[in-house]
N, C-alpha and C positions, 0 to 999 in steps of 0.2 A: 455892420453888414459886411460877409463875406466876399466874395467874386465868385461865387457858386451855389450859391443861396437861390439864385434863379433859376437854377438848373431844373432841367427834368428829373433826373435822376435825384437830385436832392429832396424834394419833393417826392417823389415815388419811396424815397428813402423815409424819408421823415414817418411819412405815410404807414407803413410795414412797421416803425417801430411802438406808432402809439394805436393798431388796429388791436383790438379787444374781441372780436368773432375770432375763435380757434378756425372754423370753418374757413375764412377768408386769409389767415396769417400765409398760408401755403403760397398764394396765388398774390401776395402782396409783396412778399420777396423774391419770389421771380418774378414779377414785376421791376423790382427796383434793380436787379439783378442784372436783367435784360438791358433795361436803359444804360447804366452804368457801364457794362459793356462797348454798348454804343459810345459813349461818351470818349470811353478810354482808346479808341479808334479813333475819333475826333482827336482827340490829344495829342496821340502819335504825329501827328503832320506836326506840330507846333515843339518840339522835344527842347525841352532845357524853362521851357514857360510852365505858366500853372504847377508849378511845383508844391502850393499851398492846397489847390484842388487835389491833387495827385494823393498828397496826405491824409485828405478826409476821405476820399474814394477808399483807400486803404484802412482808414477806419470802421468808414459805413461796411467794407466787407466780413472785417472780423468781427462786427455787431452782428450784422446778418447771418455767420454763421454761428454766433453764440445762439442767437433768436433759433436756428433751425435746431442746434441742439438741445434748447428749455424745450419748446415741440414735439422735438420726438418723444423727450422723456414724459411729458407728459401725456401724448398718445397713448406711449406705453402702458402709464400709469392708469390711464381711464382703460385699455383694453383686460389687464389684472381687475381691476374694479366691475367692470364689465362682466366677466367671466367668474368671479365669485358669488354674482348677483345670483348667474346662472344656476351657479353649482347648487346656492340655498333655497331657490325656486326648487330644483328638481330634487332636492334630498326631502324639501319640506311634500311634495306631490307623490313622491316615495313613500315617502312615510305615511301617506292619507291611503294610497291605495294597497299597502301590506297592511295594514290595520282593519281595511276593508274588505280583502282576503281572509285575515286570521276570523272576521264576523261572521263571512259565512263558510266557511271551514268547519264552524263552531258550533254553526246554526245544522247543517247538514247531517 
């Protein structure tokens, strides 16, 4: 067991790193963000201690920002996805209504 294992922030941390909702990831790292924050304000008063915490704070934030950048990319990656879906709905609804055109064009 650490000395910071109890922690809020560690916890909030923990929390954000095993959240499985895309929808929630956002609001789980600024969550733990926040706290951590906090924390490091707490710490300031105490300077030359917690130096073990100090190092996992500094971990937990370069996790958290790899986490925000798997995220976006994946964002990214679902809005392309998104938007091709688009594209083959409306080429395929195209293509129903010039075919529908060309019938009665023909019929005419």
């Amino acid at each position: 067991m650490v000395e910071y294992d109890q922690e809020k922030w560690f916890d909030l941390y923990s929390t954000a790193l095993v959240e499985l909702e895309r929808a929630a990831i956002t609001g789980r790292i600024s969550d733990a963000r926040a706290e951590i924050t906090i924390r490091l304000e707490t710490l300031k008063q105490h300077p030359g201690l917690h130096k073990v915490e100090y190092q996992a704070i500094q971990d937990a934030l370069n996790n958290l920002r790899s986490l925000e950048r798997e995220e976006e990319r994946m964002a990214v990656e679902d809005k392309k996805r998104l938007l091709q879906e688009s594209a083959r709905k409306l080429q395929s609804v195209a293509s129903k209504f010039q075919n529908g055109q060309q019938e009665n064009s023909s019929e005419g």
